[in-house]
C-alpha positions in Angstrom: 28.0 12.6 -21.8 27.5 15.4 -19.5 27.0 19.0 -20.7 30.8 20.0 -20.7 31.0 16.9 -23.2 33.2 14.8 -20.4 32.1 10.9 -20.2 29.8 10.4 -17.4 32.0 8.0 -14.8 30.0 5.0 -12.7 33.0 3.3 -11.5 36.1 4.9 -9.3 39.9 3.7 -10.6 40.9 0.7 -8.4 43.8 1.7 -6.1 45.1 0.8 -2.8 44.7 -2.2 -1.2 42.4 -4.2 -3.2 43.7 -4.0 -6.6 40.7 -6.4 -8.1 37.9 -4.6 -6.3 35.6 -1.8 -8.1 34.2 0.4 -6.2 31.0 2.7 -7.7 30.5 7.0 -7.5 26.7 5.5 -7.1 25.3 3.1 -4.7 24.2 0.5 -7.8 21.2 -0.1 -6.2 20.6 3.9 -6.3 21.0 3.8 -9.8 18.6 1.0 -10.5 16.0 2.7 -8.3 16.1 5.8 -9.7 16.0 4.1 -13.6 13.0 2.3 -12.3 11.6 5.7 -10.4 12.5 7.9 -13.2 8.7 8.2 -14.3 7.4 10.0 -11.1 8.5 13.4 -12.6 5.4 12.8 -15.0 3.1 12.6 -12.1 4.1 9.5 -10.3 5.4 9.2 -6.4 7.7 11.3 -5.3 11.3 9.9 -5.7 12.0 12.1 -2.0 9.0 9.5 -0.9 10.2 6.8 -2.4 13.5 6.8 -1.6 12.3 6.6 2.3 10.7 3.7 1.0 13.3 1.7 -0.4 15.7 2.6 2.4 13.4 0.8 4.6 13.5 3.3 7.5 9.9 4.6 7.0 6.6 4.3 6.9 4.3 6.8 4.7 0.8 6.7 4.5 -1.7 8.4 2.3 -4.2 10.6 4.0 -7.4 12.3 2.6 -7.9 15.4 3.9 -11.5 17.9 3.5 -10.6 21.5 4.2 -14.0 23.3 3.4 -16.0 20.9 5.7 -13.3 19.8 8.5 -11.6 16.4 9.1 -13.5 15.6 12.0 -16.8 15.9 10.1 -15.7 14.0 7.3 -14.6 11.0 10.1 -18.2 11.4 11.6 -20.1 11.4 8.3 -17.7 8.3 7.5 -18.1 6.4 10.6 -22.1 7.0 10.7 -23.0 5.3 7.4 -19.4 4.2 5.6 -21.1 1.1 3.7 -24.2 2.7 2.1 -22.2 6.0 1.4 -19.6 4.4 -0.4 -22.2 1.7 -2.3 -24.2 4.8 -3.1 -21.6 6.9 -4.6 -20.1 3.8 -6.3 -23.6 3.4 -7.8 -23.8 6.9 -8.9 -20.2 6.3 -10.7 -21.4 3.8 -12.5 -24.9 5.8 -13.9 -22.1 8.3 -14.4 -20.5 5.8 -17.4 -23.3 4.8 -18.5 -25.1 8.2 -19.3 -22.2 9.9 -20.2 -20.9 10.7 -24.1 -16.7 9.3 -24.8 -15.2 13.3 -24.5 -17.1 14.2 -21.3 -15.9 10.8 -19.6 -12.4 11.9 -20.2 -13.3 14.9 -17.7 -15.3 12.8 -15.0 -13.4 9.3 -14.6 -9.6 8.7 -14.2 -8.2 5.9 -16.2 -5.1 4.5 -18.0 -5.5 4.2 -21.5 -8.1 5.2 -24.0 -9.0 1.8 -23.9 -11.2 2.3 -20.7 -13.2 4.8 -22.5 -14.4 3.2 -25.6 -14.6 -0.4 -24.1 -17.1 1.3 -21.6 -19.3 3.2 -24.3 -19.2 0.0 -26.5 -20.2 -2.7 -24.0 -23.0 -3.0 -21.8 -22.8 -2.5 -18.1 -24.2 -6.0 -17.7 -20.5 -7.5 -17.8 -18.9 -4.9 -15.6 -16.9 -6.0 -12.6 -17.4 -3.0 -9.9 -15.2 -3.4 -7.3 -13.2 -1.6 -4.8 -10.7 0.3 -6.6 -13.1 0.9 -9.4 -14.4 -0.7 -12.5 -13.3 -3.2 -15.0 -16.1 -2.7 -18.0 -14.7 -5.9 -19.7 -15.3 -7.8 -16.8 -11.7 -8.8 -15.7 -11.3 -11.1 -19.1 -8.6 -8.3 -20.4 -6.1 -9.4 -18.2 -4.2 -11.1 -21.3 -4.0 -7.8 -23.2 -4.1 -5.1 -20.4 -0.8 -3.7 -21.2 1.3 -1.4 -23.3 1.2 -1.8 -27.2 3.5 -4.3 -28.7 5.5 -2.9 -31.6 2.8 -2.6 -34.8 3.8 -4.1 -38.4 2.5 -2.8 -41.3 -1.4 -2.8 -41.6 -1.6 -5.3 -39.0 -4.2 -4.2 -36.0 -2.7 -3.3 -32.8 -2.1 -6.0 -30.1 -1.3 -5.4 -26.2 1.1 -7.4 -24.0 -0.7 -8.6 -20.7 -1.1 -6.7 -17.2 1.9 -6.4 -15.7 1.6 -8.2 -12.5 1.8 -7.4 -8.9 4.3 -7.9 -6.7 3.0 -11.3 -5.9 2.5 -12.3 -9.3 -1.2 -12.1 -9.7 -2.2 -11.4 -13.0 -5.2 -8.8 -12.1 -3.4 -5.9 -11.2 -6.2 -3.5 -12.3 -4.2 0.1 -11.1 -2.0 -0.9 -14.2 -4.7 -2.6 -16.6 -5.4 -0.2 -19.9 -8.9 -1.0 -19.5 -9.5 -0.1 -15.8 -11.2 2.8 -15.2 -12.2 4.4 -11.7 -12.9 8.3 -10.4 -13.9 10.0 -6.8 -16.5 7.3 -5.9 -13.8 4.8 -5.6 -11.1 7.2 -3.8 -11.5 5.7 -0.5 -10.8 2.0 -1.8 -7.9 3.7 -4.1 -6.0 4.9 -1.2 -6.5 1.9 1.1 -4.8 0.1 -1.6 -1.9 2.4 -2.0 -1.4 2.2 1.9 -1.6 -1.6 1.6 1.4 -1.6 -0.8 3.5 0.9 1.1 3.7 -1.4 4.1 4.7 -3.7 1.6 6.9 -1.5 0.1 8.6 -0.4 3.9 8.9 -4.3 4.4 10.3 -5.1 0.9 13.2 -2.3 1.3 14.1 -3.8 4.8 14.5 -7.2 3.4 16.4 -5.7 0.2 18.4 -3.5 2.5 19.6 -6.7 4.4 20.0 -8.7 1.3 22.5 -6.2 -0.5 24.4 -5.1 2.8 24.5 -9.6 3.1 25.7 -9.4 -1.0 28.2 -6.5 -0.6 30.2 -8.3 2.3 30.6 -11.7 0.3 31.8 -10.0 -2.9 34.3 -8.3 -0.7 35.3 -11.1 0.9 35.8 -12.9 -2.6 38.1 -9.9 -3.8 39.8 -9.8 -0.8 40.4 -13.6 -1.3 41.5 -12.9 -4.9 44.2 -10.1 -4.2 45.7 -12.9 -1.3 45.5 -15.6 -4.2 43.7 -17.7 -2.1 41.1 -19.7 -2.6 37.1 -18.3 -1.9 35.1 -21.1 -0.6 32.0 -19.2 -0.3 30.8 -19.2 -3.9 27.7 -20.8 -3.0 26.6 -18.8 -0.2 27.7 -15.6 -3.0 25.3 -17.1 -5.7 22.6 -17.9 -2.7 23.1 -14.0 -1.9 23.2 -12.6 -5.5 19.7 -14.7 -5.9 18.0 -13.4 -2.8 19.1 -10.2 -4.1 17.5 -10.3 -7.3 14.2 -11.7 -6.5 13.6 -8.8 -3.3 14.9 -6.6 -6.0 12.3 -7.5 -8.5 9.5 -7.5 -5.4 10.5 -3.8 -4.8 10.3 -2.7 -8.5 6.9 -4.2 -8.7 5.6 -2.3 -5.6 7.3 0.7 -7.1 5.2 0.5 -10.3 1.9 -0.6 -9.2 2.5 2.6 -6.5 3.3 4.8 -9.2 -0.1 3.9 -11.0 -2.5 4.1 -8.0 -0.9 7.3 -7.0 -1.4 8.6 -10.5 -5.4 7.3 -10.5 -5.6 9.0 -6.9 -4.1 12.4 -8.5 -6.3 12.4 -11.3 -9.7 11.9 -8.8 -8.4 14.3 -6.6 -8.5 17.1 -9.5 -11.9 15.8 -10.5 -13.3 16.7 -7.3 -11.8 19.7 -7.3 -12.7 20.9 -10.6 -15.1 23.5 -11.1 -17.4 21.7 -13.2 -21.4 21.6 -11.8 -21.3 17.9 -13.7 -18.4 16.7 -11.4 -18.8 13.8 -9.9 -18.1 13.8 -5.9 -16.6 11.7 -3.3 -20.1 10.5 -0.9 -23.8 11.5 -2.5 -23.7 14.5 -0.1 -22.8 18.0 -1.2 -20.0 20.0 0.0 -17.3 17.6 -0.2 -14.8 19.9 -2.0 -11.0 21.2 -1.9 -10.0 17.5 -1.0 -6.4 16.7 -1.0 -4.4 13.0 -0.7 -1.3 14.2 1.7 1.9 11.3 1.8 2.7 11.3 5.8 5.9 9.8 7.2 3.9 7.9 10.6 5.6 5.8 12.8 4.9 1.6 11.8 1.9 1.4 14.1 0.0 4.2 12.9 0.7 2.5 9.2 -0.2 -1.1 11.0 -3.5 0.7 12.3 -4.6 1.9 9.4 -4.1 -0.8 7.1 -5.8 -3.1 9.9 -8.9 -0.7 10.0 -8.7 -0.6 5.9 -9.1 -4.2 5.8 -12.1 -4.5 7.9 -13.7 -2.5 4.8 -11.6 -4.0 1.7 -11.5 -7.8 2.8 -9.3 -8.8 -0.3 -6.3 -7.6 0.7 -4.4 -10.2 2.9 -3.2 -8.5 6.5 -2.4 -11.1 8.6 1.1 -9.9 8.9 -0.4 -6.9 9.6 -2.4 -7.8 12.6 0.4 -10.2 13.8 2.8 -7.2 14.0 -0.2 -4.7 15.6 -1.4 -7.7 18.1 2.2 -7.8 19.6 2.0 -4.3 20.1 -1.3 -4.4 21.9 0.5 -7.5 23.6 3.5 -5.3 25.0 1.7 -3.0 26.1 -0.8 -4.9 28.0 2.2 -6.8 29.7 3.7 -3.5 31.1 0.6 -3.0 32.4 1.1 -6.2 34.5 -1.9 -8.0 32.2 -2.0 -10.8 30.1 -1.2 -11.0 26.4 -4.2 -11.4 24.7 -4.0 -11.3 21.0 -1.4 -13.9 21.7 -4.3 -16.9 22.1 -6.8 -15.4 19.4 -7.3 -17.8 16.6 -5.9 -16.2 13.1 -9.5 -15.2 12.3 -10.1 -13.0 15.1 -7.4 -10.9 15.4 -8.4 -8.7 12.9 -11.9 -7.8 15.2 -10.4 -8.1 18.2 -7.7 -5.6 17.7 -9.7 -3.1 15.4 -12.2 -3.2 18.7 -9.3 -3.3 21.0 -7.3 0.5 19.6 -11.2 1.5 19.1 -11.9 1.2 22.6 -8.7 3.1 23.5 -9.2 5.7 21.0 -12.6 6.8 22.4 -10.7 7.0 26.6 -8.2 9.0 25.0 -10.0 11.3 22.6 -7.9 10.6 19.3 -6.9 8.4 16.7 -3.1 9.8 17.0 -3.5 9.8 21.2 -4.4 5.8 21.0 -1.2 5.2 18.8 0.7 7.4 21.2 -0.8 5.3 24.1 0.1 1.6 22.9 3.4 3.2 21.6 4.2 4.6 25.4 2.7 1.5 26.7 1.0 4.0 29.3 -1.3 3.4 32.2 -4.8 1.3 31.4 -5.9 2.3 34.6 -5.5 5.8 34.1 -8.0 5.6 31.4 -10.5 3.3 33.3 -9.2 -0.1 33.0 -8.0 -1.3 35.8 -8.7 -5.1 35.2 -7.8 -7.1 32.2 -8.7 -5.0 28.8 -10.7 -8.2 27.5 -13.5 -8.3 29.7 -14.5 -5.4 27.8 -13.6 -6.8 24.7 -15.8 -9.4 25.5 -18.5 -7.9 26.4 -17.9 -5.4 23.0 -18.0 -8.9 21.1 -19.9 -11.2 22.9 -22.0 -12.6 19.5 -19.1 -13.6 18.1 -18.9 -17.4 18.2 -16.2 -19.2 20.1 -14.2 -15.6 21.3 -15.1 -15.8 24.9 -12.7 -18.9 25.9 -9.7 -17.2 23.9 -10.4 -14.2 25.7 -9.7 -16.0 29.0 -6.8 -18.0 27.7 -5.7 -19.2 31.2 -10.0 -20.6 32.6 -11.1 -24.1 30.2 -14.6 -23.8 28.7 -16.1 -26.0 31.3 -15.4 -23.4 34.5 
């Protein structure tokens, strides 16, 4: 009931044409995304950004940004020693749990559930799984009983469904698991994760999009049938439709969720780091590393394409080979306008990743910027004008010449015998 106590109306009085066709005030699809979104208001994603999402006309990406010390510091500190920075503050994290008394982690790690807390001041570090989101102090056996609390009878002890699972089914979802705990250390690998499932997420709504707008025009065309009183003779193709609906459906809730929980993990990190504790823990072992904030962007697809591809040169478990197929075309276009040869075309599966990462890299130092080198492939603009007259994989080549096997896929048209 709405506030003037007058029913709350989903469905518009047939009329017209089509007598048998119902039409809705709400896009149903709205509706069920905004049910299944309803929870950002508690400190979720935004339902603005989410919304972009599920329309599948954008492409938002999660950016950390340093304002005391300067972005461009930050990315030299980070490209100087990434690896041993990030393994060093993960470290300190973990000293972090293991020194620290049940109230004061509450303050210094972000978690899910209670349940992180007192299964890391109970157990011994020995059987913690560290890993690049965070830490799993039950060593990822909780899997079974990672999630919410099923309904409790009597005396009886509480028991926990299990994790709900990703959007590929896997069982270890750990940005929803009650017992995962992570904090600042961990940002970096937090957001790489989130980015990872908003491409998904972009993808997923493009496919849903095309499934519902498939859906929409079947139904019509069985009530148009059933107003004629003819026979519909697509009922198959309408149950095919209504299926493929359904599962992309269930795919986009699932991104929806498991980006509501990382978001919420990131949020809580962020104020961590910003706190004005002395005892907070911060991002990299170096001081000064303070007033950090995680920005959603709306970029164009190859700036999100980039930065998962870079993202997945660091956080191997994440699978991008869709990623770098869609980015190597890119790189492809561009060096066909510039009267080249594709080259990421011939690379075997294995070395696209390198290849390309080395490829925008390259690019990225002519130009002078990370958003310059996006700009350039996007434009397709002049090699030449930046120094690369002749075909972009001779340097390439010469960048990777230890890596076994690249040299006769970098000359795709000479056999390894000339």
């Amino acid at each position: 009931m709405l506030t003037d106590n007058s029913p709350i109306k989903f469905v518009k009085p047939s009329h017209g044409t089509f007598r048998n066709y119902i039409s809705t005030y709400f896009p149903l699809h709205t509706l069920r995304v905004s049910l299944i979104t309803s929870f950002a208001l508690e400190g979720g994603v935004p339902i603005p950004v989410l919304s972009k999402l599920v329309a599948g006309h954008s492409r938002i990406i999660m950016t950390l940004y340093y304002t005391k010390i300067g972005q461009a510091y930050m990315k030299k500190v980070m490209s100087e020693a990434e690896d041993k920075l990030r393994l060093a503050s993960e470290q300190q994290f973990k000293e972090f749990l293991i020194n620290t008394e049940y109230n004061d982690l509450k303050l210094g790690a972000a978690f899910n559930d209670d349940s992180a807390l007192r299964a890391v001041n109970a157990g011994s570090q020995v059987s913690w799984q560290v890993m690049d989101k965070g830490i799993c102090p039950v060593g990822c056996q909780g899997c079974d009983n990672g999630g919410e609390q099923t309904a409790k009878l009597g005396n009886a002890p509480c028991s926990y469904g299990p994790t709900p699972r990703d959007f590929q089914g896997n069982v270890k979802n750990c940005v929803r698991c009650r017992w995962f705990i992570t904090g600042p250390a961990f940002m970096p690998g937090l957001i790489a994760h989130f980015n990872n499932l908003s491409f998904e997420a972009s993808e997923a709504g493009e496919r849903h999009n095309t499934f519902e707008a498939n859906l929409d025009a079947l139904k019509q065309m069985k009530f148009s049938a059933m107003d004629a009183n003819e026979p519909f003779t697509k009922e198959a193709d309408l149950k095919a439709a209504e299926f493929e609906y359904e599962r992309e459906a269930t795919k986009v809730d699932a991104l929806m969720n498991d980006m509501h929980a990382t978001y919420r993990l990131i949020a809580q990190s962020t104020q961590i780091m910003n706190s004005t504790d002395e005892t907070k823990l911060q991002l990299l072992s170096e001081s000064g590393f303070s007033d950090v904030t995680a920005q959603l962007e709306d970029k164009s697809q190859l700036t999100q394409l980039e930065i998962v591809c870079r993202n997945s040169a660091l956080y191997p478990y994440y699978d991008a080979s869709k990623v770098v197929l869609k980015r190597g075309q890119a790189i492809d276009l561009m060096l066909r306008a510039n009267g080249q040869d594709p080259l990421m075309l011939y690379l075997p599966d294995e070395d696209k990743l390198k290849v390309g990462n080395q490829i925008m890299l390259l690019i990225e130092n002519r130009v002078g910027s990370f958003d310059k080198a996006i700009q350039f492939v996007e434009s397709q603009s002049s090699l030449a004008e930046i120094g690369f007259p002749n075909a972009i994989g001779e340097y390439v080549k010469t960048e990777l010449s230890k890596s076994a096997n690249l040299i006769g896929y970098l000359n795709p048209h000479t056999t390894q015998g000339e």
